[in-house]
KENU-579104 format. One record per residue (C-alpha): residue number from 1; residue in three letters; y, z, x. Coordinates in pm, whole numbers, plus 50000, padded with zeros to 5 digits. Layout:
<atoms>
<NUM,ALA,<Y,Z,X>>
...
</atoms>
This chain:
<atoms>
<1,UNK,<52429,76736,09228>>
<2,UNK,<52639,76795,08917>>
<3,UNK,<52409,76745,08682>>
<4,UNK,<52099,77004,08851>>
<5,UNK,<52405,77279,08896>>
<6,UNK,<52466,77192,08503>>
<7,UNK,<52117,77250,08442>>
<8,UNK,<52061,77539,08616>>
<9,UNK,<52371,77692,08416>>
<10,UNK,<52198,77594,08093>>
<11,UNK,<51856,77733,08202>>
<12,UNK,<52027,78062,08282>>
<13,UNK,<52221,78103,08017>>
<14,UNK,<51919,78057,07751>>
<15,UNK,<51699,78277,07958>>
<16,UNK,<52006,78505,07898>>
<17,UNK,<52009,78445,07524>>
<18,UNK,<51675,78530,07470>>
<19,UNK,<51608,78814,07654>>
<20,UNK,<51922,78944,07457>>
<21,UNK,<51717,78802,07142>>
<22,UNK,<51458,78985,07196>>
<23,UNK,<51622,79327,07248>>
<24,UNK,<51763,79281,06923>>
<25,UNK,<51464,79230,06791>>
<26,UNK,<51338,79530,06947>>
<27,UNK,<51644,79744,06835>>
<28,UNK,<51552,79601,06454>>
<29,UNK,<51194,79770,06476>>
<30,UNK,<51291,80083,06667>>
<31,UNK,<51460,80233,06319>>
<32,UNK,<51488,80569,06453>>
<33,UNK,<51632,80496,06762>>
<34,UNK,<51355,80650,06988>>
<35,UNK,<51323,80389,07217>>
<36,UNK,<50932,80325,07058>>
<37,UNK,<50822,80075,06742>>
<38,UNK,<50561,80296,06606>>
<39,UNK,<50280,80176,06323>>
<40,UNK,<50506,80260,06024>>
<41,UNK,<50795,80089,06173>>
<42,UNK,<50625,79804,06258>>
<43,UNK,<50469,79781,05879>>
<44,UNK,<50800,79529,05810>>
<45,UNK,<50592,79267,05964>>
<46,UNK,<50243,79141,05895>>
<47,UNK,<50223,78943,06251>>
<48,UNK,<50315,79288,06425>>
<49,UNK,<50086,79464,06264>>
<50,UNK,<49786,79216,06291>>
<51,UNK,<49889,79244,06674>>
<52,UNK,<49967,79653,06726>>
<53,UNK,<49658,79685,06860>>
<54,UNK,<49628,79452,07126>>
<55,UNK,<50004,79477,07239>>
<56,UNK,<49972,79884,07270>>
<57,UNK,<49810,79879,07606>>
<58,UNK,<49874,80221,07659>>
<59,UNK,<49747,80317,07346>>
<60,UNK,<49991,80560,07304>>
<61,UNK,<50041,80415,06935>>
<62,UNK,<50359,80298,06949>>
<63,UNK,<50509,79992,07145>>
<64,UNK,<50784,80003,07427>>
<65,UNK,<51056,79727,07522>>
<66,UNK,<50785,79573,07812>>
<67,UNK,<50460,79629,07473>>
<68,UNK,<50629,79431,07208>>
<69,UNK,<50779,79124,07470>>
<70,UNK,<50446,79033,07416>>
<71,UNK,<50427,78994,07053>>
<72,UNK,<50381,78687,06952>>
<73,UNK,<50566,78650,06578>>
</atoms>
């Protein structure tokens, strides 16, 4: 019993970690603060860019938090 509530800890605390990962990430794109990763912004990265497209499924031409937790990079 010790060791699954040990697990359990350790599975919630990296979920934990990388959802907080990925905000970062998001933050590190999102250079003007507006909440959005638009084309130039995402220009830092080739794998972004390769992937704008497909992630902006809105097509709004930029990328929110829920858009770029899909990018794969």
């Amino acid at each position: 019993m010790k060791n699954i509530l040990v697990a359990i800890s350790i599975t919630g605390l990296t979920l934990a970690s990388a959802t907080a990962m990925a905000g970062e990430d998001f933050a590190s794109y999102d250079t003007d603060g507006n909440g959005a990763i638009s084309l130039s912004e995402a220009k830092v990265n080739t794998a972004l860019i390769e992937q704008f497209k497909d992630l902006d499924v809105n097509a709004d031409g930029e990328l929110n938090e829920t858009e770029f937790s899909n990018f794969n990079g």
